[in-house]
FIGUTOR-678800 format. One record per residue (C-alpha): residue number from 1; y, z, x. Coordinates in steps of 0.001 Angstrom, whole numbers, plus 500000, padded with zeros to 6 digits. Layout:
r num:NUM, v:Y, w:Z, u:X
...
//
This chain:
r num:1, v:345377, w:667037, u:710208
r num:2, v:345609, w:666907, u:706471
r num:3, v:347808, w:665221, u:704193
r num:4, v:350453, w:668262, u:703985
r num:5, v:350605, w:668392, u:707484
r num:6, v:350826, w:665049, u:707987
r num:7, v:353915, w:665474, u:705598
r num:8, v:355768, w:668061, u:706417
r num:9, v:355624, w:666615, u:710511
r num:10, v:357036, w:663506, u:709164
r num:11, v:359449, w:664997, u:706474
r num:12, v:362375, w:665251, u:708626
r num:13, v:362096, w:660957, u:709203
r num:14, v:361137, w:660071, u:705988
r num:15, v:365030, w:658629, u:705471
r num:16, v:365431, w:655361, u:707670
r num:17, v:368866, w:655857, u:709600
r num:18, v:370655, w:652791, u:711508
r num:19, v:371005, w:653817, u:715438
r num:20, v:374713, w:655482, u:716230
r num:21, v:374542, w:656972, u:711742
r num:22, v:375244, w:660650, u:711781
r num:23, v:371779, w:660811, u:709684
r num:24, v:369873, w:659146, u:712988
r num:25, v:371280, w:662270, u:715129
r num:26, v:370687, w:664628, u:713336
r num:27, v:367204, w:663321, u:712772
r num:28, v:366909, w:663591, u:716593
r num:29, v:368206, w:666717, u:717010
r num:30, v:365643, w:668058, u:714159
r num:31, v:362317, w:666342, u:716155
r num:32, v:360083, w:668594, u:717000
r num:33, v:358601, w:668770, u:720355
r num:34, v:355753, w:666520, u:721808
r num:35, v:352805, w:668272, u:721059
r num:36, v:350759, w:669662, u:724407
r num:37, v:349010, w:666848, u:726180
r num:38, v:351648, w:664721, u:725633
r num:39, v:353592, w:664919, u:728453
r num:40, v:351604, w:662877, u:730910
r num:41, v:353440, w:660168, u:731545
r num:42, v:353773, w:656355, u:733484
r num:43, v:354591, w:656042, u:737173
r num:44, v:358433, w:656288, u:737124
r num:45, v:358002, w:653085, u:739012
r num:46, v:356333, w:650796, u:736407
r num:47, v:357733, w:649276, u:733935
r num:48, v:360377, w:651137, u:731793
r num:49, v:359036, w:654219, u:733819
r num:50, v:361125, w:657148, u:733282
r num:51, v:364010, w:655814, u:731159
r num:52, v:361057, w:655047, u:728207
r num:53, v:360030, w:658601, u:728741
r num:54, v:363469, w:660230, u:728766
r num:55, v:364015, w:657414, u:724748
r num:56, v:360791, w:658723, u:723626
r num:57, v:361541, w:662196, u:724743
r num:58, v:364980, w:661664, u:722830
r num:59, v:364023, w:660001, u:719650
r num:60, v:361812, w:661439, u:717027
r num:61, v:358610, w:659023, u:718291
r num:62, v:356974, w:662512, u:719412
r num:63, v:356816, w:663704, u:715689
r num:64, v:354300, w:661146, u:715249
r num:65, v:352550, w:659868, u:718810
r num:66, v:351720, w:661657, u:722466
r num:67, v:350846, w:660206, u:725121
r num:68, v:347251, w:660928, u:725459
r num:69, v:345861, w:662638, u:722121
r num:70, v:346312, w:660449, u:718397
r num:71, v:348616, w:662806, u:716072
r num:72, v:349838, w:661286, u:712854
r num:73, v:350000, w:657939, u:714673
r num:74, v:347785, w:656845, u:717797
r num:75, v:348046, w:657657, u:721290
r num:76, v:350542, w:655636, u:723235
r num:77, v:348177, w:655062, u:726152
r num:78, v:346001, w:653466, u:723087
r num:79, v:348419, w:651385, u:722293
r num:80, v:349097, w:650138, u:725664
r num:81, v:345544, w:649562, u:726320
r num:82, v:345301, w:647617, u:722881
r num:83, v:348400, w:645350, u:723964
r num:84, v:348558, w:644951, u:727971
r num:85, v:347731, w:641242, u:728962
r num:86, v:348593, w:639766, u:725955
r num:87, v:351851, w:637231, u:726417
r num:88, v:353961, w:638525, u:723416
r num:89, v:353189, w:642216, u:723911
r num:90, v:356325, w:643401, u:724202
r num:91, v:357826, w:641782, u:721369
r num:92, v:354965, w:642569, u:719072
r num:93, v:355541, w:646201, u:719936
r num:94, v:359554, w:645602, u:719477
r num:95, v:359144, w:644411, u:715916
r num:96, v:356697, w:647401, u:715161
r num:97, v:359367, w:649852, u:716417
r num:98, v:362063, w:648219, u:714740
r num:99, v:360816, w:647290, u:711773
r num:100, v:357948, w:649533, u:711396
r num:101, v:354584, w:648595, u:710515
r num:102, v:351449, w:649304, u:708459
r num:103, v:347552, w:648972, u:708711
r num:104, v:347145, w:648287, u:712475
r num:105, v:346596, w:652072, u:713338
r num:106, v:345110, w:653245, u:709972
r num:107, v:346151, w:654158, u:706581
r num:108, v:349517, w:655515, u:707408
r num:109, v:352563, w:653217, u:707809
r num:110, v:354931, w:653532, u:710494
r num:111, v:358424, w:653307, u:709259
r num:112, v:361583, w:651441, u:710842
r num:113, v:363011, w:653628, u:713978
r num:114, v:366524, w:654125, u:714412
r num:115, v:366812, w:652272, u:718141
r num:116, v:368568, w:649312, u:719128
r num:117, v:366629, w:646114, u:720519
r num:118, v:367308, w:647145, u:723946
r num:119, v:365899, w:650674, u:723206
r num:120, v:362904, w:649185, u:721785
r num:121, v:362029, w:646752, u:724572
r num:122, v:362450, w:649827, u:726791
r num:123, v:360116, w:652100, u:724320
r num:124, v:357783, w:649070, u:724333
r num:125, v:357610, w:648193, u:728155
r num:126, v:356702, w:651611, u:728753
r num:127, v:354264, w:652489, u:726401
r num:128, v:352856, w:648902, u:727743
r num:129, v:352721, w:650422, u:731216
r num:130, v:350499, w:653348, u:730652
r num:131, v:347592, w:651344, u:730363
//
């Protein structure tokens, strides 16, 4: 994917929004669809199971990750794999969803999501649980 790409798949995010802002819904509504391989998901038994896929599903995460295949940002079964077994996974991915990160994936900075702390922790303990 080249740069343009890479920015015009982004574009519609590039404003951070505070969860429950008009901007942070209508930034939702705008996502565009996972891309195709994306939609294998966790057991809806482990942890966060279908209520993180239904929030990722729902926030504009898909503009950027799948599941299985590395878009803009890396795979979500990657970054399970990197994280499962370590004691402070889950907050490490918290703080990266919140407050966005850079450097740990590549070149291109992840910026601040619109989700509350709960919605992160459930983001997080899912994309922990399809290791």
């Amino acid at each position: 994917m080249d740069d343009e790409s890479i920015a015009e798949r982004i574009k519609p995010y590039g404003e951070v929004c505070v969860a429950g802002d008009e901007c942070a819904e209508a930034a939702a509504a705008a996502a565009p669809a996972p891309a195709a391989g994306g939609e294998a998901v966790a057991d809806a038994g482990s942890a966060g199971g279908s209520e993180g896929e239904a929030l990722f599903k729902s926030k504009p995460c898909g503009a950027c990750h799948s599941v299985d295949n590395k878009l803009v940002g890396p795979a979500l079964k990657e970054v399970g794999a990197k994280y499962a077994g370590q004691d402070d996974a889950v907050a490490t991915l918290v703080a990266s969803i919140t407050q966005g990160s850079s450097g740990k994936w590549g070149a291109i900075p992840m910026p601040p999501n619109a989700v509350s702390e709960e919605e992160a922790t459930t983001l997080a303990e899912w994309i922990i649980s399809l290791n």
